[in-house]
N, C-alpha and C positions, 0 to 999 in steps of 0.2 A: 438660409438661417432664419430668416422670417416665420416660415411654416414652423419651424420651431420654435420658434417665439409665441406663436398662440397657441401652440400645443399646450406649452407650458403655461400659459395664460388659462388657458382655459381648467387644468387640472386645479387652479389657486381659485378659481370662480367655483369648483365641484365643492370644495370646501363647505362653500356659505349656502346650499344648498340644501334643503330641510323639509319633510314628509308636507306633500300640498304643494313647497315651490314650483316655479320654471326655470331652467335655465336652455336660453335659446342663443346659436347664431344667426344673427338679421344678415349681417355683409359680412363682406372680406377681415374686416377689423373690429364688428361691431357687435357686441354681445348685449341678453337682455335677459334677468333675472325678474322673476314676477314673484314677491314674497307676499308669503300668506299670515302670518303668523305675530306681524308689528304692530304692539297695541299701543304705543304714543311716539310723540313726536320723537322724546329723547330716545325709545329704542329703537326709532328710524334713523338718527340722527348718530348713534352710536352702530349701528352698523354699519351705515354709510362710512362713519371715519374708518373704522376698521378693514373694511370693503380698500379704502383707497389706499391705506398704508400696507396691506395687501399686495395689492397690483402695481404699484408704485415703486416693490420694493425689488432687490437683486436678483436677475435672472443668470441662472449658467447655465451656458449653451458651449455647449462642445470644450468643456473646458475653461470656456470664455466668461468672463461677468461681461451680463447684455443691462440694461438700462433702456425703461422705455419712460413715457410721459403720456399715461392714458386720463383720459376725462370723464367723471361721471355727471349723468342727468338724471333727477329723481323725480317723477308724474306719483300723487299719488291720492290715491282711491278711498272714497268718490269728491274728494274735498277738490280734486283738479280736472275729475271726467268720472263720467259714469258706462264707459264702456273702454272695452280694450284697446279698441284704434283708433277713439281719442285720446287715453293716458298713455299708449304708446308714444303720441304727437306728442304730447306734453314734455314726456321726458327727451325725448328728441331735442326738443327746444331748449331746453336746461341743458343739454350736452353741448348742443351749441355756442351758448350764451359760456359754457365754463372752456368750451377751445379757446375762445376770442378771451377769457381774462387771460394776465400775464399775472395774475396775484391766485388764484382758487383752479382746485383741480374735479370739486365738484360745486354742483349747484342746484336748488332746487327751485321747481316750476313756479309754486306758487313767494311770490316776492315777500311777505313780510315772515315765511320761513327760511325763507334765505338769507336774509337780513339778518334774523336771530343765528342761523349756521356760520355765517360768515366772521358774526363779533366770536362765537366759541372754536373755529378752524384757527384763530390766527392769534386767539389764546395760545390754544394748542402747539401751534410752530413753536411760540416763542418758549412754553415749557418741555419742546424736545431741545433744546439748546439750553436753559436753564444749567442743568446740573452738568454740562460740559463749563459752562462760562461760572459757575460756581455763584450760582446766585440768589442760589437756595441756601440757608441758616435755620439753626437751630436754636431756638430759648428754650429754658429752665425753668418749671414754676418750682416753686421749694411746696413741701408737702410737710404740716407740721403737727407734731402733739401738743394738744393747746394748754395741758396740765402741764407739760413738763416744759414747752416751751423746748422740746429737742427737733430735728430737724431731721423726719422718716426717709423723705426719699425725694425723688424731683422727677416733676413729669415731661419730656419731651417735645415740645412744641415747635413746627415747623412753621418758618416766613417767607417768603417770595418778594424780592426787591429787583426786578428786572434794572441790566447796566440802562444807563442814559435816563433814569427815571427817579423825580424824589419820593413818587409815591408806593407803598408796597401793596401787593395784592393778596387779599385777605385769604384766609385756607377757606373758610364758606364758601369762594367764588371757584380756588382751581383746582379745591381738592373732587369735588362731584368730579369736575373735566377730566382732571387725572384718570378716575374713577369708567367715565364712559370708554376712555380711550386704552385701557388697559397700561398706560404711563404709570398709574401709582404701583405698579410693581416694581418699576426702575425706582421713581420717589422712594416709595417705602424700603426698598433696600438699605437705599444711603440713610435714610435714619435711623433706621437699625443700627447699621454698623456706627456713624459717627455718636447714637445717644451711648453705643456699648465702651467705643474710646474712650470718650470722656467720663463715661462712670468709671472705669478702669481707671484712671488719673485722678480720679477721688480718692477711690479705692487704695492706690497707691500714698496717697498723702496723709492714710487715716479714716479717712471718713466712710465708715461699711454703711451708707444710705440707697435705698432704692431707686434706680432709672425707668421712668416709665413710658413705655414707651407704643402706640396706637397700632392698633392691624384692624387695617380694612379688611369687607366681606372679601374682595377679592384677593388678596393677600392670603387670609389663612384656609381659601378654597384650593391653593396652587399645591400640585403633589408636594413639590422640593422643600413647603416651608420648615419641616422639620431640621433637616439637614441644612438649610441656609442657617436657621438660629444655631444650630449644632457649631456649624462653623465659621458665622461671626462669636459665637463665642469663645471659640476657641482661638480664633485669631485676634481678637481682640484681649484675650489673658481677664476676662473679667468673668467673676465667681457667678454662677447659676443662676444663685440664690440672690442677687443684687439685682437682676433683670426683672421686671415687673412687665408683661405683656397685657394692655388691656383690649379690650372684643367687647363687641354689643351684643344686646340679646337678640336683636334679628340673624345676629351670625350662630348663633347657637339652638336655634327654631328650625334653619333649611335641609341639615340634614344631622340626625341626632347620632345615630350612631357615628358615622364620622369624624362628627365631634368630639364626641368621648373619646375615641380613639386618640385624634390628633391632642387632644386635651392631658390622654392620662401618659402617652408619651412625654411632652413639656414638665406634667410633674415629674415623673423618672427623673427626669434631666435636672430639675433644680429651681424651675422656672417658675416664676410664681404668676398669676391668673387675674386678674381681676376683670369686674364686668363693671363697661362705663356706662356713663349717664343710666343708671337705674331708675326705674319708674318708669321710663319713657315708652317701654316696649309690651313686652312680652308677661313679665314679670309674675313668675309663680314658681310658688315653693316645690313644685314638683321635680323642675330643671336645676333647681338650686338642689337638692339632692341628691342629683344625677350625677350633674359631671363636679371635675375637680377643679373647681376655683377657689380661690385664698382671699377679696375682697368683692365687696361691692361700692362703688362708689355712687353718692346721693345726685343727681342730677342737679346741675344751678337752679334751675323750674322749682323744687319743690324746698330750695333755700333761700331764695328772693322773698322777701314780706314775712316771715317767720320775727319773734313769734304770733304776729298779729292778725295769721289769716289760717285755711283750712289748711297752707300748705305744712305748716307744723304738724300736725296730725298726719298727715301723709309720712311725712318724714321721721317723726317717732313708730310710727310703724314696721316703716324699712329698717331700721335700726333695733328693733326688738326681733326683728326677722333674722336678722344678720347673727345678732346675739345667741337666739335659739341654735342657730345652726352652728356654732361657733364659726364664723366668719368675722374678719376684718370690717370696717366701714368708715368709709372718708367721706365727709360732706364736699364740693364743689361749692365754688364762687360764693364763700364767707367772705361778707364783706363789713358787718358791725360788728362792735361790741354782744349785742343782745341778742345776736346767733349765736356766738360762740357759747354763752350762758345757757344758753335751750339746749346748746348741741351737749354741753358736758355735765347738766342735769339729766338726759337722757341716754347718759352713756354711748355716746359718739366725742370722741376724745382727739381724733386724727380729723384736720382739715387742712383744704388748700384756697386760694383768693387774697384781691386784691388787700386784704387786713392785713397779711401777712407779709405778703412782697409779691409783686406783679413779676410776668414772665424774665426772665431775666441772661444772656450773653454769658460764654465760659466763663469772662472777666468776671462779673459782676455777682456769679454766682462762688467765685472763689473769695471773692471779698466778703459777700454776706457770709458767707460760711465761717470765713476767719472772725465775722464780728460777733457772732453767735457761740463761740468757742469760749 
């Protein structure tokens, strides 16, 4: 059964394998891939993890689920050796160095990368158990018309309170991680589906407001995502039109036609579009013509110090931008008085921020809701 075991071992190693690699057997057990192609740490560092969750992962043999415990070591070039049969050595070493732990299943040669792998591996574990152990939660920002003082929609925001812990860990820190490791596709599922519940349970009680709700690059690059939204909507009973999907402009840059597509599909459906943090990227009237989006929303960057600095002019810009196109536009992270004054002399009338109500629990969000009624 062995021989079958690196058969198959070896078929999941062809995989990672890409125009320029190596992929060799040194011994009996020991395989050695030479990649060409990694231009920083983190894209070494994420295919390493993937690499491990890879080979780590179920084997069937003969019918059988086999289970192995393989170890990687990572030499890497020229920062650990400047020739082959000393970065062979290297990674040798780090092979070894990850048999002897009883904590990490890879490691790398040189130590203060390791060090950094080591704190983001064990992130990692503890967010494959997360959404088993239910530890992940959702808040609500309220999203509001500052004329009317009505209450548009609410954005989805995701927190991580690991059990046995009082402290929670910020999305800045584990969403990237999620990100390298291909996990925020499992993350992003569940908050999909639980931001579309509980708008459904608005929905139900009156309140037709908007849920809105983040897709990472890799999220709206995945074939299914059409059909996954198709059918948490469906399964959740919440109307099309109530879902607010937001996307950056670097996901709208990589590949244009596909976006359209994936885009004018979503409108079909009901689905409304917005592009986050604006300003930060890409930004030009050309894309905004193209595809079918229904908002833009102002970046907190160019709402911080308004109206007293350059960034009001940035942001009356955007906002006239928005206007010409007949697009929506919500300012981000209003926090006085004398934004909101700039924002609805300039005709930006929808915002969100701490002025208004900070993130907020289903509880708290039914309460506010009721007080605002």
């Amino acid at each position: 059964m062995w021989d079958k075991v690196l058969v198959a071992l070896s078929e999941k190693l062809k995989k990672f394998e890409e125009k320029n690699d190596c992929l060799a057997r040194l011994g009996n057990d020991e395989f050695a891939i030479l990649k060409t192609n990694i231009k920083s740490i983190n894209d070494l560092y994420t295919f390493v993890t993937r690499l491990d969750q890879e080979i780590n992962s179920k084997y069937y043999i003969d019918l059988e689920e086999v289970y192995i415990a393989a170890g990687i070591g990572v030499g890497i070039y020229p920062k650990d050796a400047d020739s082959f049969d000393v970065l062979l050595k290297t990674a040798t070493s780090a092979l070894n160095s990850a048999k002897r732990s009883k904590a990490n299943r890879f490691e790398f040669y040189n130590k203060d990368i390791n060090k950094q792998s080591m704190q983001k591996y064990e992130l990692q574990n503890k967010m494959r158990n997360a959404l088993l152990q239910h530890e992940f939660s959702l808040k609500y920002q309220p999203q509001i018309d500052m004329q009317s003082g009505q209450i548009i929609g609410m954005e989805a925001l995701i927190r991580w309170k690991p059990q046995n812990s009082e402290e929670s860990i910020m999305p800045y820190i584990f969403i990237p991680l999620a990100e390298e490791s291909a996990m925020i596709l499992q993350i992003g599922e569940w908050v999909l589906r639980e931001a579309c519940y509980f708008g459904h349970k608005l929905y139900s009680q009156g309140h037709k407001i908007s849920i809105g709700v983040n897709l990472s690059r890799i999220q709206f690059k995945e074939p299914y995502i059409i059909s996954l939204i198709h059918s948490v909507l469906k399964e959740t009973r919440l109307p099309a039109n109530l879902l607010e999907l937001e996307i950056t402009e670097g996901i709208l840059m990589e590949n244009q036609e596909e976006c359209e597509r994936i885009l004018n599909e979503l409108k079909s459906m009901g689905v409304k579009i917005a592009i986050d943090d604006f300003g930060t990227g890409y930004s030009s009237l050309s894309y905004l013509k193209k595809f079918a989006v229904d908002k833009i929303k102002i970046d907190r960057s160019f709402i911080k110090d308004i109206p007293n600095s350059d960034n009001g002019i940035i942001a009356k810009i955007i906002i006239e931008l928005a206007e010409n196109l007949n697009l929506s536009v919500i300012a981000e992270g209003v926090e006085t008085q004398e934004q909101v004054d700039f924002l609805i002399k300039n005709h930006c009338n929808q915002a969100q921020g701490f002025l208004f109500a900070k993130p907020l629990n289903e509880e708290e969000t039914l309460q506010f809701l009721k007080e605002k009624e």
